[in-house]
PDB file with one MODEL, atoms N, CA, C and O in Angstrom:
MODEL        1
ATOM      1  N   UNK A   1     119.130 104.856  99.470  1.00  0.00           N
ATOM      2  CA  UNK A   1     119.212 104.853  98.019  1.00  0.00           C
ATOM      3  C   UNK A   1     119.148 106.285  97.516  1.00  0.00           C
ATOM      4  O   UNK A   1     118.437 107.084  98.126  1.00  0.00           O
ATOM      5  N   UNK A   2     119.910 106.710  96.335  1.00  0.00           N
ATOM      6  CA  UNK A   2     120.314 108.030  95.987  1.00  0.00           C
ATOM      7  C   UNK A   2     119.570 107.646  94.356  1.00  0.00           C
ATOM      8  O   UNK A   2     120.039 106.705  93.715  1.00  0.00           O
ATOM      9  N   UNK A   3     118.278 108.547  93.741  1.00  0.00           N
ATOM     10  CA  UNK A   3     118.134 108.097  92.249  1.00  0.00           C
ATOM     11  C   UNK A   3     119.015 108.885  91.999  1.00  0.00           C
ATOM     12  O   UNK A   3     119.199 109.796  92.806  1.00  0.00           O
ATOM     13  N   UNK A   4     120.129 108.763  90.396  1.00  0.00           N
ATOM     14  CA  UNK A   4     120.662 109.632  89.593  1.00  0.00           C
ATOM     15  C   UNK A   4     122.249 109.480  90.272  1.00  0.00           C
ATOM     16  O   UNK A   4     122.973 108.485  90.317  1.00  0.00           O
ATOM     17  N   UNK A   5     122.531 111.171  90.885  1.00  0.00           N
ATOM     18  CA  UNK A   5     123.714 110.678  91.582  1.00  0.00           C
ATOM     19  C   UNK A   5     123.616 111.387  92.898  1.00  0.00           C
ATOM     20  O   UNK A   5     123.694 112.570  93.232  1.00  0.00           O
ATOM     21  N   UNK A   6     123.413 110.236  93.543  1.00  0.00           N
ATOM     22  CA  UNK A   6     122.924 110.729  95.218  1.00  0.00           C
ATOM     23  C   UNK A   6     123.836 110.550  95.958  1.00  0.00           C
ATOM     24  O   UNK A   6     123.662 110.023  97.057  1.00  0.00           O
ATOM     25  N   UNK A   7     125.135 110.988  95.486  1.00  0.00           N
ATOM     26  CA  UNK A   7     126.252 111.153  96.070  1.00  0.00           C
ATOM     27  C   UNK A   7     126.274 112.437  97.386  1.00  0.00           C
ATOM     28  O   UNK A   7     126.498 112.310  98.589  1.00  0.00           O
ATOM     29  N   UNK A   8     126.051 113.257  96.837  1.00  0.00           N
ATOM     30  CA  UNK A   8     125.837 114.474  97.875  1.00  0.00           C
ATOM     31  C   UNK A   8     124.744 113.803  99.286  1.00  0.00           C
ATOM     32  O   UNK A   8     124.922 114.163 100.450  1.00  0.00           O
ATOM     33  N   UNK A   9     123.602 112.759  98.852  1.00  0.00           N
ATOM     34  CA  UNK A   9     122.758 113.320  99.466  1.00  0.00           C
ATOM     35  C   UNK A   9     122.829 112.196 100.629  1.00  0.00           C
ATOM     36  O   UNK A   9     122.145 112.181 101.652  1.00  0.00           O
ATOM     37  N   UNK A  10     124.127 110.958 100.110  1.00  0.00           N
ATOM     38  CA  UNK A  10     123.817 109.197 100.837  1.00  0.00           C
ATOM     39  C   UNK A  10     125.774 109.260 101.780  1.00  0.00           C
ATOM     40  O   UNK A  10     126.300 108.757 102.773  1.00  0.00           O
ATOM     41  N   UNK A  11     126.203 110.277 100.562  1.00  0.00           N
ATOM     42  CA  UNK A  11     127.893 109.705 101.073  1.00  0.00           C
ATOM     43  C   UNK A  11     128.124 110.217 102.452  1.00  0.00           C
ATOM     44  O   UNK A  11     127.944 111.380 102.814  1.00  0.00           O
ATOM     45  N   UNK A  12     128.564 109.168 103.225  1.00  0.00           N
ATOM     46  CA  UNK A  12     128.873 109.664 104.627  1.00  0.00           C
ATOM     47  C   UNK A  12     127.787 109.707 105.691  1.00  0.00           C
ATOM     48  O   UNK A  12     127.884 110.313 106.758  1.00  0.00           O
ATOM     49  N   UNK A  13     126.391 108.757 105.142  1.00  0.00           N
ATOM     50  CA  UNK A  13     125.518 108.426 106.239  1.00  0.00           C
ATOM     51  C   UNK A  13     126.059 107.301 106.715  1.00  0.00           C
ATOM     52  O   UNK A  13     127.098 106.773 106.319  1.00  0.00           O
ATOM     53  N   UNK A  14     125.213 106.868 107.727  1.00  0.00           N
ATOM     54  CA  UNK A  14     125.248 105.671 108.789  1.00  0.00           C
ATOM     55  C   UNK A  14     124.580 105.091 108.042  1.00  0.00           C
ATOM     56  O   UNK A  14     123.363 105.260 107.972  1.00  0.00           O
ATOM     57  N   UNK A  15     125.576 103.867 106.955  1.00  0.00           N
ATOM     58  CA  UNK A  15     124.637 102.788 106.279  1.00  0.00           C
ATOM     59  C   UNK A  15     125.735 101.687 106.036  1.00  0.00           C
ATOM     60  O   UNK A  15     126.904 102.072 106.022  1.00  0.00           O
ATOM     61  N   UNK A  16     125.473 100.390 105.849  1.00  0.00           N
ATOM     62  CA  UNK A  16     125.947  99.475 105.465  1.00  0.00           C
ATOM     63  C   UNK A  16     125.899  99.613 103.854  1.00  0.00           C
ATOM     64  O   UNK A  16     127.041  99.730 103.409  1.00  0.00           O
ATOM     65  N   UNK A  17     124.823  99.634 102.776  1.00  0.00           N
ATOM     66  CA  UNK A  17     124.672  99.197 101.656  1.00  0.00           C
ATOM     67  C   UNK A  17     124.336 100.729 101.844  1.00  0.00           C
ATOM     68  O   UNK A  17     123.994 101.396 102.820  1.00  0.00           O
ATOM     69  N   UNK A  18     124.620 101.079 100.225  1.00  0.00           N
ATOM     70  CA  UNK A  18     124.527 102.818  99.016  1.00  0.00           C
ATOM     71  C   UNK A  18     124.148 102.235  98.210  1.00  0.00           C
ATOM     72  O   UNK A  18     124.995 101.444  97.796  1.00  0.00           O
ATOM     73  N   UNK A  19     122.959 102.180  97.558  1.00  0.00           N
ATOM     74  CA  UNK A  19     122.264 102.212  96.333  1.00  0.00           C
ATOM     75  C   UNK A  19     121.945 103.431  95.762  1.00  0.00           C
ATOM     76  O   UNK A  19     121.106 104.259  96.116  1.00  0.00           O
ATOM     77  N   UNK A  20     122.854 103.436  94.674  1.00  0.00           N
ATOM     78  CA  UNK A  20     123.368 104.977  93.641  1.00  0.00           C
ATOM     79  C   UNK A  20     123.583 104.672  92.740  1.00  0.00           C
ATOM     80  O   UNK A  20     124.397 103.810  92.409  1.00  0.00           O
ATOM     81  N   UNK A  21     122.756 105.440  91.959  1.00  0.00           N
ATOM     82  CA  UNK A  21     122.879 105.626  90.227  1.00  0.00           C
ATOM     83  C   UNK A  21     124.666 106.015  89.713  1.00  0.00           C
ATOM     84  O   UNK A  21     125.211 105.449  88.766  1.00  0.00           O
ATOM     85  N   UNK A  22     125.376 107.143  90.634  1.00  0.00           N
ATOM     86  CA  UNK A  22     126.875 107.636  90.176  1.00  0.00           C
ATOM     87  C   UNK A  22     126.902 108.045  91.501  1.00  0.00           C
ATOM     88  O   UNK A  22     126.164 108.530  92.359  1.00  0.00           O
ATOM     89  N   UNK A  23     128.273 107.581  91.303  1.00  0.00           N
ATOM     90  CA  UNK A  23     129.424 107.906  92.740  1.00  0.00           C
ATOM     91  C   UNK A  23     130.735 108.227  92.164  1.00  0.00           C
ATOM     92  O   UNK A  23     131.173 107.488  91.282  1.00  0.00           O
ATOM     93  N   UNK A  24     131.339 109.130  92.514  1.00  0.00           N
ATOM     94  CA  UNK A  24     133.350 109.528  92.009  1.00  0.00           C
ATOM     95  C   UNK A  24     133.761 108.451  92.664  1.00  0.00           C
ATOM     96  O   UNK A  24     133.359 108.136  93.783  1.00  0.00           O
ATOM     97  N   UNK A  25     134.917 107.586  91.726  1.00  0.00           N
ATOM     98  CA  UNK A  25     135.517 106.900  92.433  1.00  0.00           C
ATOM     99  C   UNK A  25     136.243 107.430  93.630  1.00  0.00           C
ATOM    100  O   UNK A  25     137.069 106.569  93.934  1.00  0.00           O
ATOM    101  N   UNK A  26     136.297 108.144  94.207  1.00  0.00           N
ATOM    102  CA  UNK A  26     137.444 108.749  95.553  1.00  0.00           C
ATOM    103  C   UNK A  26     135.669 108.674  96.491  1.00  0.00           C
ATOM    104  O   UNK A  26     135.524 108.365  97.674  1.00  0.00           O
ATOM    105  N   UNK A  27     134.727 108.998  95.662  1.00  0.00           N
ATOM    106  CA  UNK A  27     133.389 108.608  97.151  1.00  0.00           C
ATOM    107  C   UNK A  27     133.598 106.962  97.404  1.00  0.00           C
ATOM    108  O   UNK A  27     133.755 106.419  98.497  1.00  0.00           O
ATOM    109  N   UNK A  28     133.557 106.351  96.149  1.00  0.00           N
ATOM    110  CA  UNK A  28     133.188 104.878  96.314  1.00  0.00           C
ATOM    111  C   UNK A  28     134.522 104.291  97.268  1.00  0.00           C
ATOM    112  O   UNK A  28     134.420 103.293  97.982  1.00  0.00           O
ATOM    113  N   UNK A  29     135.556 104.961  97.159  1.00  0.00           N
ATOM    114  CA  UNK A  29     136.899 104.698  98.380  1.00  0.00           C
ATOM    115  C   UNK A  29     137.127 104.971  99.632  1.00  0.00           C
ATOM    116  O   UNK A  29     137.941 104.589 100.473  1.00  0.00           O
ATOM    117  N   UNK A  30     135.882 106.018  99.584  1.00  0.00           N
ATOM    118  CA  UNK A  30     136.366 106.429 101.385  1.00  0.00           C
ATOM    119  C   UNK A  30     134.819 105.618 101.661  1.00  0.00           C
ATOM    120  O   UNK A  30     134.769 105.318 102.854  1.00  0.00           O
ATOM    121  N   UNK A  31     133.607 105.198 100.951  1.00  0.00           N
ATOM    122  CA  UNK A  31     132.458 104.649 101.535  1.00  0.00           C
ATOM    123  C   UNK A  31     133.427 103.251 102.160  1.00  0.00           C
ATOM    124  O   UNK A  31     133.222 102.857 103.308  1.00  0.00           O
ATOM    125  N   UNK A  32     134.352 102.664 101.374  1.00  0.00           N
ATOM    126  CA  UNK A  32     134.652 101.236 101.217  1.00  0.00           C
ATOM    127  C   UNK A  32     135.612 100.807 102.273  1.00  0.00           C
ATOM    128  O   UNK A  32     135.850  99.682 102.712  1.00  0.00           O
ATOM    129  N   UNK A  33     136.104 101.971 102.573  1.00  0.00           N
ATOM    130  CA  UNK A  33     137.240 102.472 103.583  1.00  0.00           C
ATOM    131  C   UNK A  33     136.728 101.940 104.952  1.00  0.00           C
ATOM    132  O   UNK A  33     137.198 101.183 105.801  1.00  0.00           O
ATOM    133  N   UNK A  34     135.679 102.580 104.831  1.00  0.00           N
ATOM    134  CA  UNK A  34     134.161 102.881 106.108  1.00  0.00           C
ATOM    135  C   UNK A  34     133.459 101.789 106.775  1.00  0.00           C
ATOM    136  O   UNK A  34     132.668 101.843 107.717  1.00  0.00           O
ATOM    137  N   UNK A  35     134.048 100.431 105.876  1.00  0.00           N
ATOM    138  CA  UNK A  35     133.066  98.797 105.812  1.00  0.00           C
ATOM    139  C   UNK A  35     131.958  99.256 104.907  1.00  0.00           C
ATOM    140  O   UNK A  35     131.324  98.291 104.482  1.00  0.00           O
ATOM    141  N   UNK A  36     131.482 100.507 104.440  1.00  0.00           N
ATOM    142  CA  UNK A  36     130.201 100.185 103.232  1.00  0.00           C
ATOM    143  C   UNK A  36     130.422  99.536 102.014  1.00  0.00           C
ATOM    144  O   UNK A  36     131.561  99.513 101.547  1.00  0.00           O
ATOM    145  N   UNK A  37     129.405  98.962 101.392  1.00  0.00           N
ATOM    146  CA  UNK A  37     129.024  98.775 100.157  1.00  0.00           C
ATOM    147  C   UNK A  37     128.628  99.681  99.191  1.00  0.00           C
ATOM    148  O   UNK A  37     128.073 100.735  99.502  1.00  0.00           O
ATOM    149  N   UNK A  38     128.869  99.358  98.010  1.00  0.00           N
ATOM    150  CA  UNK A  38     128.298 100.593  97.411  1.00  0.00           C
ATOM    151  C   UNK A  38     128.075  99.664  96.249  1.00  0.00           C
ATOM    152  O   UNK A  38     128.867  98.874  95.735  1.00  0.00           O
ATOM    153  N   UNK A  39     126.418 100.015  95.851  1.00  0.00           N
ATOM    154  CA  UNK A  39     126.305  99.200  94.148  1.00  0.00           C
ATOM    155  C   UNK A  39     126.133 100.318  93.930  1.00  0.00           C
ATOM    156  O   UNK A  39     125.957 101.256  94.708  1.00  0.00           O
ATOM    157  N   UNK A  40     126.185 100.270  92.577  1.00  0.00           N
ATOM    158  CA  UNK A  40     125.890 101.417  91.477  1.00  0.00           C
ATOM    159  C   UNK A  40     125.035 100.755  90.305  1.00  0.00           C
ATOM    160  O   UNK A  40     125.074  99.587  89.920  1.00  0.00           O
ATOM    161  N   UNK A  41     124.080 102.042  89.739  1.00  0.00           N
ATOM    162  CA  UNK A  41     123.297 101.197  88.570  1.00  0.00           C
ATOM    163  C   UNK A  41     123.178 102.121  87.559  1.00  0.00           C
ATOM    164  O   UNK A  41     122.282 102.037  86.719  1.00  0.00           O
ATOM    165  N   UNK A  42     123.825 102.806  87.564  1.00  0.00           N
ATOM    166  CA  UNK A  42     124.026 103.674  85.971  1.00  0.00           C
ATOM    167  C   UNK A  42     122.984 105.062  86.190  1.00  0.00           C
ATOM    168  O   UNK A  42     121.800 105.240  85.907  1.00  0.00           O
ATOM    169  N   UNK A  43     123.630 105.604  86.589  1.00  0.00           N
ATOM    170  CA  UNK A  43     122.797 107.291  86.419  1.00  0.00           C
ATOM    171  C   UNK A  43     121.292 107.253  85.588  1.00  0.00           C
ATOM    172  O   UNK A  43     120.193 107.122  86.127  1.00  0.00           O
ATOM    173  N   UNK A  44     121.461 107.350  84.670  1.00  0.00           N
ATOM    174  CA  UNK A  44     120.005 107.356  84.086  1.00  0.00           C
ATOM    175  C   UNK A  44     118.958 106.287  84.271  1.00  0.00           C
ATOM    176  O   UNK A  44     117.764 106.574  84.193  1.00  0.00           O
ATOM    177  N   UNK A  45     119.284 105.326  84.463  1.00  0.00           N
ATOM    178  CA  UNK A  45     118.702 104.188  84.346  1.00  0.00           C
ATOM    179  C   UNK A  45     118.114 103.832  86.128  1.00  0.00           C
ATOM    180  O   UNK A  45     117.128 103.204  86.514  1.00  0.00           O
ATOM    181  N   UNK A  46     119.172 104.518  86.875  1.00  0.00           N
ATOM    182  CA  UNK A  46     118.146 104.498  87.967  1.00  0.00           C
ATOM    183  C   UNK A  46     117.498 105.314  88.598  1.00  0.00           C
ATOM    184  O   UNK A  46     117.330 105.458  89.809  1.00  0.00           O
ATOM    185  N   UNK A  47     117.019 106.019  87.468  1.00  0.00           N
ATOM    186  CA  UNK A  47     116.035 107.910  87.769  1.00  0.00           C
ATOM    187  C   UNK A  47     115.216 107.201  86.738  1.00  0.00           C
ATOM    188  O   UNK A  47     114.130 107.518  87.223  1.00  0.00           O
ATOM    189  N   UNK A  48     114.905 106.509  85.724  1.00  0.00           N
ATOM    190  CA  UNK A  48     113.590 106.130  85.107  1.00  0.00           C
ATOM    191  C   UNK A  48     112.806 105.079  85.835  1.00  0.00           C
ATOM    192  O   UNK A  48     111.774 104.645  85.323  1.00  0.00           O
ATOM    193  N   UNK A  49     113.316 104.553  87.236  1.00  0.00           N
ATOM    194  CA  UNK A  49     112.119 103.530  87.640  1.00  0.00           C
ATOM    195  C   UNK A  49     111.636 104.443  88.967  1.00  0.00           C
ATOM    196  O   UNK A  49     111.220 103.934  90.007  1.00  0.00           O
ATOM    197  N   UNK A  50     111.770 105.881  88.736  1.00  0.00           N
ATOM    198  CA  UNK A  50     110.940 106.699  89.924  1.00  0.00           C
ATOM    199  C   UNK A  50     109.824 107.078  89.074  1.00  0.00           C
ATOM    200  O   UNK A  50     108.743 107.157  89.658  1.00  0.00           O
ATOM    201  N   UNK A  51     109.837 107.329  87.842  1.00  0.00           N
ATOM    202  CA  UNK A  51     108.961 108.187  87.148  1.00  0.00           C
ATOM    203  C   UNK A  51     107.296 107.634  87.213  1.00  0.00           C
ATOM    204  O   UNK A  51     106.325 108.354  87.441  1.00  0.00           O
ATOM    205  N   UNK A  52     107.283 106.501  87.009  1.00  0.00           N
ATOM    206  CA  UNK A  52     105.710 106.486  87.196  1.00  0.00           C
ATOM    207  C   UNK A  52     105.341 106.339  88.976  1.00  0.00           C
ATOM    208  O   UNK A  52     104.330 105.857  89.486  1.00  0.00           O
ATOM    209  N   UNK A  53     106.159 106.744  89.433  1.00  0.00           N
ATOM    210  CA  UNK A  53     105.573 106.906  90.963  1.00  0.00           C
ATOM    211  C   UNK A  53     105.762 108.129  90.562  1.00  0.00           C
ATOM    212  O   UNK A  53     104.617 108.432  90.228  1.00  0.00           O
ATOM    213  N   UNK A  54     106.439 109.088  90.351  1.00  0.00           N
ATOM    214  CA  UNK A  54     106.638 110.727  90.266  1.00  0.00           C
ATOM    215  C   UNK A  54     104.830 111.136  89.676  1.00  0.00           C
ATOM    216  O   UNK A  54     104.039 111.986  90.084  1.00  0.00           O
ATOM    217  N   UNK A  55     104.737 110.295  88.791  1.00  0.00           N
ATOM    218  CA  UNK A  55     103.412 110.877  88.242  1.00  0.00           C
ATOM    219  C   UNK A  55     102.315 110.514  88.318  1.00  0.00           C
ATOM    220  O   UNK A  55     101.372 110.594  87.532  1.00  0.00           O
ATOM    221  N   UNK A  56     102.475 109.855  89.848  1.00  0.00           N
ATOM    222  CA  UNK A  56     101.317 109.255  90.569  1.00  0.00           C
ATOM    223  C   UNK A  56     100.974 110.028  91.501  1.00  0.00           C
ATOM    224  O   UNK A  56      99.838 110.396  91.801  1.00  0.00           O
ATOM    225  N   UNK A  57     102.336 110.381  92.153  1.00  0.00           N
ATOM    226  CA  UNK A  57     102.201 111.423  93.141  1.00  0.00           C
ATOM    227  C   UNK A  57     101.893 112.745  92.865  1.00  0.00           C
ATOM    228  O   UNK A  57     101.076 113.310  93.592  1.00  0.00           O
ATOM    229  N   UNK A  58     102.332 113.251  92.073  1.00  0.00           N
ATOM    230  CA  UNK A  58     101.989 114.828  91.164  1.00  0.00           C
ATOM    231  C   UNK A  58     100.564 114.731  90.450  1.00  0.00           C
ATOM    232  O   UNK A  58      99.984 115.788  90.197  1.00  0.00           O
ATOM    233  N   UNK A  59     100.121 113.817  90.197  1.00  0.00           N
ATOM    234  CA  UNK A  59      98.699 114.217  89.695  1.00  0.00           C
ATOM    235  C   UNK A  59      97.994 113.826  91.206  1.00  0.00           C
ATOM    236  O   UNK A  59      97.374 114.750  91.734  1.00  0.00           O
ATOM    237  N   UNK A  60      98.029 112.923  91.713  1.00  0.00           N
ATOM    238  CA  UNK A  60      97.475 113.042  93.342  1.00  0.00           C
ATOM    239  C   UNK A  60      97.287 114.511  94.089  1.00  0.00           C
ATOM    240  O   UNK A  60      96.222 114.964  94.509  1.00  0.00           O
ATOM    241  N   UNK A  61      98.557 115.122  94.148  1.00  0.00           N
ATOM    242  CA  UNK A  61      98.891 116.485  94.875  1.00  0.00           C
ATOM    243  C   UNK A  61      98.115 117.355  93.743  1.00  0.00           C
ATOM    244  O   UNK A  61      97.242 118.124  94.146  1.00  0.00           O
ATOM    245  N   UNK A  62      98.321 117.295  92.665  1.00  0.00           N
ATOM    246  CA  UNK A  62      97.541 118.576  91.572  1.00  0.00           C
ATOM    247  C   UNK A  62      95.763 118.095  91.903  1.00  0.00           C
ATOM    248  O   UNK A  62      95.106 119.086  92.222  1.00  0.00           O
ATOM    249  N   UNK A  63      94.953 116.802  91.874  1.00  0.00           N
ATOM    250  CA  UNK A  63      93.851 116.851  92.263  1.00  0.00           C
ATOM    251  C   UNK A  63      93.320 117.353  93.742  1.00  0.00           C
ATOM    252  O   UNK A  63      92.164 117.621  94.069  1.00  0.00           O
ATOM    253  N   UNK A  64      94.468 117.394  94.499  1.00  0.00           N
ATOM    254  CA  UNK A  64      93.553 118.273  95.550  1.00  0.00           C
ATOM    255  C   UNK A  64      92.969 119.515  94.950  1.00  0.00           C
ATOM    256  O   UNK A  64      91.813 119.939  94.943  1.00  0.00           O
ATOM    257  N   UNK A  65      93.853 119.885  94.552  1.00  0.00           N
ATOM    258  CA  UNK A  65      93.264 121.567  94.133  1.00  0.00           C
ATOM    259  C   UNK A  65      92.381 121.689  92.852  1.00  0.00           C
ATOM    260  O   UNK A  65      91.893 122.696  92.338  1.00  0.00           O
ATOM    261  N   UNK A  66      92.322 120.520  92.523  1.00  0.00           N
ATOM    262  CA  UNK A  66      91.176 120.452  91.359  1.00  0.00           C
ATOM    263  C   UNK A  66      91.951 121.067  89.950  1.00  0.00           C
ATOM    264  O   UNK A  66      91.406 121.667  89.023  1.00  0.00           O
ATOM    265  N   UNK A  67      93.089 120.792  90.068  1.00  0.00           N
ATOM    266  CA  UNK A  67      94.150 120.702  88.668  1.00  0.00           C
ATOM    267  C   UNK A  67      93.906 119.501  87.894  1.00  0.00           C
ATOM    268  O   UNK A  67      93.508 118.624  88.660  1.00  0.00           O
ATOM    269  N   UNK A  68      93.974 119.109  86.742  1.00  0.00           N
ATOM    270  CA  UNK A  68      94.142 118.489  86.036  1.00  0.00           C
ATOM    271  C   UNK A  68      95.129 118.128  84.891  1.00  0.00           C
ATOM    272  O   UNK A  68      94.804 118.717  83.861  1.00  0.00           O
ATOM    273  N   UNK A  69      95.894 117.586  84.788  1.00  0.00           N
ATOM    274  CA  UNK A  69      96.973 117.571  83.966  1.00  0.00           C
ATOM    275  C   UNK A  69      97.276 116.245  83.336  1.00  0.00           C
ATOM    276  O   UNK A  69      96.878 115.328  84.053  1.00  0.00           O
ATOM    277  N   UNK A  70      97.897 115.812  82.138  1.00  0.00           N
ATOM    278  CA  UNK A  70      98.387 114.772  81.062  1.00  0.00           C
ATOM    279  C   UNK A  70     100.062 115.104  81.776  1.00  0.00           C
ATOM    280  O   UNK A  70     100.658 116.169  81.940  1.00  0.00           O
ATOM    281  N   UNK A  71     100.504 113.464  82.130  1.00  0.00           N
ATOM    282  CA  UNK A  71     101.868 113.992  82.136  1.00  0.00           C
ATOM    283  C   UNK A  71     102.407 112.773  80.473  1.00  0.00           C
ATOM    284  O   UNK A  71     101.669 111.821  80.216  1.00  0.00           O
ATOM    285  N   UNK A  72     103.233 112.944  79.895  1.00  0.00           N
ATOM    286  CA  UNK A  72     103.777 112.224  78.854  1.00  0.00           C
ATOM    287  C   UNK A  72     105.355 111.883  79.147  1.00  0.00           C
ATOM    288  O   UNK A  72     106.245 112.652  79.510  1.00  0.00           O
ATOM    289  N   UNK A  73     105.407 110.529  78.880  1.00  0.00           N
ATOM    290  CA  UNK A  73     106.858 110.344  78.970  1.00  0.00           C
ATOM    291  C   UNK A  73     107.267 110.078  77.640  1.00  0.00           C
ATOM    292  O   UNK A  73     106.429 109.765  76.794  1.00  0.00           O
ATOM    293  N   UNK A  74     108.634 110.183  77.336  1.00  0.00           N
ATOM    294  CA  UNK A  74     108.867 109.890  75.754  1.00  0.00           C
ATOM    295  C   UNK A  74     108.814 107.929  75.694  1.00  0.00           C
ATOM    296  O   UNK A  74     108.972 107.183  76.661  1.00  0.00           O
ATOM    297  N   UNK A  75     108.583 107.578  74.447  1.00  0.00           N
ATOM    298  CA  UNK A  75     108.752 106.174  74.331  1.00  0.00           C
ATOM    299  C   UNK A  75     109.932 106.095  73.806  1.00  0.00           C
ATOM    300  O   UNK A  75     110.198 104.927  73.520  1.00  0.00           O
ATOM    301  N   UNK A  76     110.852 106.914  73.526  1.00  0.00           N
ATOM    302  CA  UNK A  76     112.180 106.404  72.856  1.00  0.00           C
ATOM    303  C   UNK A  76     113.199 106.976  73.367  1.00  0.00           C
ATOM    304  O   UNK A  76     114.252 107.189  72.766  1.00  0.00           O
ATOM    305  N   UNK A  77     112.830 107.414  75.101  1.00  0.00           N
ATOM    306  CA  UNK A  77     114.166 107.285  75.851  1.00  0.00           C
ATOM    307  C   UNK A  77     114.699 106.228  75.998  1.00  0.00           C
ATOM    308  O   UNK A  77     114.097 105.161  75.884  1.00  0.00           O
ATOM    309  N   UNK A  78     116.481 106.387  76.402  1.00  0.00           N
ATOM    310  CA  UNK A  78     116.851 105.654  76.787  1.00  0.00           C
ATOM    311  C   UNK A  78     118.178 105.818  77.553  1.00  0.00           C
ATOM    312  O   UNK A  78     118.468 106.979  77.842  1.00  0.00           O
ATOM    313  N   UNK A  79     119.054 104.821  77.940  1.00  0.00           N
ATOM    314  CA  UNK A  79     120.311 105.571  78.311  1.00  0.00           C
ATOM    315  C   UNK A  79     121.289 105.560  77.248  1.00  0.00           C
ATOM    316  O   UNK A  79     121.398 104.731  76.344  1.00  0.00           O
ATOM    317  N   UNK A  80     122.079 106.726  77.504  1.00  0.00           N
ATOM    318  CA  UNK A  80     122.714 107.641  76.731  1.00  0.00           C
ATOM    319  C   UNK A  80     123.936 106.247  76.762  1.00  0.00           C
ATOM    320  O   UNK A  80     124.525 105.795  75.780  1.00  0.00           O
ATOM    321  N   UNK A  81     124.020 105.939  77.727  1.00  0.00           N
ATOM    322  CA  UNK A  81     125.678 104.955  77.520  1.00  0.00           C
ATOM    323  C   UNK A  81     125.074 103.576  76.837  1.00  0.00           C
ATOM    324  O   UNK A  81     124.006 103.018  77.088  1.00  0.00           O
ATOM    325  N   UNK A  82     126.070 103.218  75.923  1.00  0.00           N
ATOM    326  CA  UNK A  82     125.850 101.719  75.160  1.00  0.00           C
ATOM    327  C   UNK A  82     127.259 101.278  75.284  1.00  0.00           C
ATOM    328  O   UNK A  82     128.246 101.746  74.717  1.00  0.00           O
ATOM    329  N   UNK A  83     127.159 100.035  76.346  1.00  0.00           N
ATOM    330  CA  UNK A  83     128.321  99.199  76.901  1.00  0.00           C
ATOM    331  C   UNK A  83     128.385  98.223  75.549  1.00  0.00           C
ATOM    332  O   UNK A  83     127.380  97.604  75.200  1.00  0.00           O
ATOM    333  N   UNK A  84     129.895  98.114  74.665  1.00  0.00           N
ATOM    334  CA  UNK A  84     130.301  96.964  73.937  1.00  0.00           C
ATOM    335  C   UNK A  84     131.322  96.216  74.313  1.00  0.00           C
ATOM    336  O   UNK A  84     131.639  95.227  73.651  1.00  0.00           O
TER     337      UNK A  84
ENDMDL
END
């Protein structure tokens, strides 16, 4: 799984199924080419269900060292695309 567009980081492994936020259609053709699958779930939308693990893990790693920090997410993000 690639959050955002994990095109660079998934295209052209040894996988059956690509779970990716954005892929170029010419990636999603040579994955398909290959026997893979490829879902896609919308760029933004699948980089906001890392975030409260992101800031589980970052205040974890900042309390070793006896950091303390507020992280804030906005309440009125959202994704930028509105399908009609």
């Amino acid at each position: 799984m690639g959050a955002g567009s994990g095109s660079k980081v998934v295209n052209g492994t040894n996988a059956d199924l690509i779970v990716t936020g954005e892929f170029g259609h010419h990636e999603i053709l040579h994955e398909v080419h290959r026997g893979v699958s490829v879902i896609l779930t919308d760029h933004s939308n699948n980089e906001r269900g890392f975030r409260e693990e992101f800031r589980k893990k970052f205040i974890e790693l900042l309390a070793k060292y006896n950091e303390n920090i507020e992280m804030v997410f906005s309440e009125v993000d959202r994704d930028p695309l509105e399908y009609i």
